[in-house]
C-alpha positions, -999 to +999 in steps of 0.1 A: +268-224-376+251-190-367+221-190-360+186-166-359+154-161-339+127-141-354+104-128-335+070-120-360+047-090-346+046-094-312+028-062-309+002-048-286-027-048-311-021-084-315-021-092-278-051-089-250-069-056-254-055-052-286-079-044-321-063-073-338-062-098-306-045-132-316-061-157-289-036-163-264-010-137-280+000-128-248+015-163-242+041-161-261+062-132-243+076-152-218+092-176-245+102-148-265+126-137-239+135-168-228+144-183-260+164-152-268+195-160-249+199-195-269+209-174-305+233-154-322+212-130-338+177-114-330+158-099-353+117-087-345+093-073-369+063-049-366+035-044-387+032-010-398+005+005-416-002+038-428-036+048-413-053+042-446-033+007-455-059-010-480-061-040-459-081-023-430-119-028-434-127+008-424-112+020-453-135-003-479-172+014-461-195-013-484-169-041-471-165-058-432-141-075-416-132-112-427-144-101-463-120-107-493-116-085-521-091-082-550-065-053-550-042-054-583-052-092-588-039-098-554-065-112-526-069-091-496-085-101-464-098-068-448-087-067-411-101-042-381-072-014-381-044-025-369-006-015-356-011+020-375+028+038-375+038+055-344+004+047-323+004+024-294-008-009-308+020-008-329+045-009-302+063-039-291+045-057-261+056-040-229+068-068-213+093-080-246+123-080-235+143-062-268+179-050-256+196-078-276+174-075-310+198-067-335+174-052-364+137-042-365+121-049-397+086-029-407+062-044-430+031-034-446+045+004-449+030+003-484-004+017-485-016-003-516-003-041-501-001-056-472+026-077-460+024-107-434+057-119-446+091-106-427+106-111-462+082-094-490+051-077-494+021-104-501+027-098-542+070-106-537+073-069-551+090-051-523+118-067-504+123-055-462+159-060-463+158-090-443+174-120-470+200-097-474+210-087-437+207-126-430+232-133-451+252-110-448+255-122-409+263-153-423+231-169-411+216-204-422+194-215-395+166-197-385+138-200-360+109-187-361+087-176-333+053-149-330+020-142-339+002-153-360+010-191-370-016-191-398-007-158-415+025-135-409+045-166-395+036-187-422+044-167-451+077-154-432+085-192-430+076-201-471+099-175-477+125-180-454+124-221-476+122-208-504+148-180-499+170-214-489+173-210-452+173-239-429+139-230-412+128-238-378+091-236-362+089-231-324+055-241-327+047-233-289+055-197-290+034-194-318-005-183-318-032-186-346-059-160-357-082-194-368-107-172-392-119-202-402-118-236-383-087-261-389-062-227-404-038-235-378-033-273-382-035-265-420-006-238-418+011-261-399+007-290-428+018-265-454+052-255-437+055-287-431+051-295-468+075-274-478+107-280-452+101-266-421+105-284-389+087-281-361+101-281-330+097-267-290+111-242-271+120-266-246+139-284-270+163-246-278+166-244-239+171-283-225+201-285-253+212-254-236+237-239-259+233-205-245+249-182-280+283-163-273 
């Protein structure tokens, strides 16, 4: 049975230095390029936000970051700019290793919505392509990996459930933004909640089942 790693956002504006800085984002590299040699297909995604992406507090001047507002009856937490197209803190993490991802998939390229999931945009209006190439690779497990565990890999894991994929959380080479205290341990509960198993990294590399 094939098998996938997705690897959510691991981008420089999420890491150290970056103007969206997951704590300990930078953590998770090392794992990433480890773990990569243990499936049969990679796949990474990127945020990427046109520069005036609704979600982006300096775009809302009478609004700051953390606040919520409504956009099209959808909620929106406003965020510090973030992984803007083509500028550096949208590029992968220098030291990713990325010669054997198979497909990069961009989301949050609509100006009006964001998008933490790898699957849809945050209203399930827009679709990134990614159910489709998945199956059409024939895959049925998937693990999923990144930054950040309380936001873009959640929703990329609800989806993945309830898009029917056998869905996998390498909770160690995962990172949480934590606006609020307890959102980690809360995401985790809700993926829990709704199929997702958690497991290690060490368990991927001690069964050592290196792909083809």
């Amino acid at each position: 049975m094939k098998k996938a790693l997705i690897m959510v956002d691991l981008q420089n504006d999420f890491c150290k230095g970056g103007s969206l800085a997951v704590p300990g984002g930078d953590e998770v590299i090392p794992l990433a390029n480890e773990l990569q040699a243990y499936f049969d297909l990679i796949i990474a995604t990127q945020d990427w936000h046109p520069h005036d992406h609704t979600s982006f507090a300096a775009n809302h001047p009478d609004k700051g970051v953390g606040d919520t507002i409504i956009i099209d009856g959808v909620p929106q937490i406003l965020w510090p700019s973030h992984c803007e197209q083509s500028s550096r803190g949208a590029e992968f993490h220098p030291g990713l290793e990325t010669r054997k991802v198979s497909k990069i998939f961009y989301k949050g390229v609509d100006k009006t919505i964001d998008s933490y999931s790898a699957f849809f945009d945050n209203a399930h209006q827009r679709s990134t392509g990614l159910d489709e190439y998945l199956r059409h690779e024939k895959i049925e497990d998937i693990y999923i990996m990144g930054l950040a565990t309380d936001y873009c890999v959640k929703y990329s894991a609800l989806d993945a459930r309830q898009l029917g994929f056998n869905v996998y959380l390498i909770e160690d080479a995962c990172r949480g933004v934590a606006l609020k205290p307890g959102d980690i341990a809360l995401s985790l509960e809700e993926m829990q909640a709704a199929g997702v198993r958690l497991v290690k990294s060490r368990d991927i590399i001690d069964a050592g089942t290196h792909a083809a």
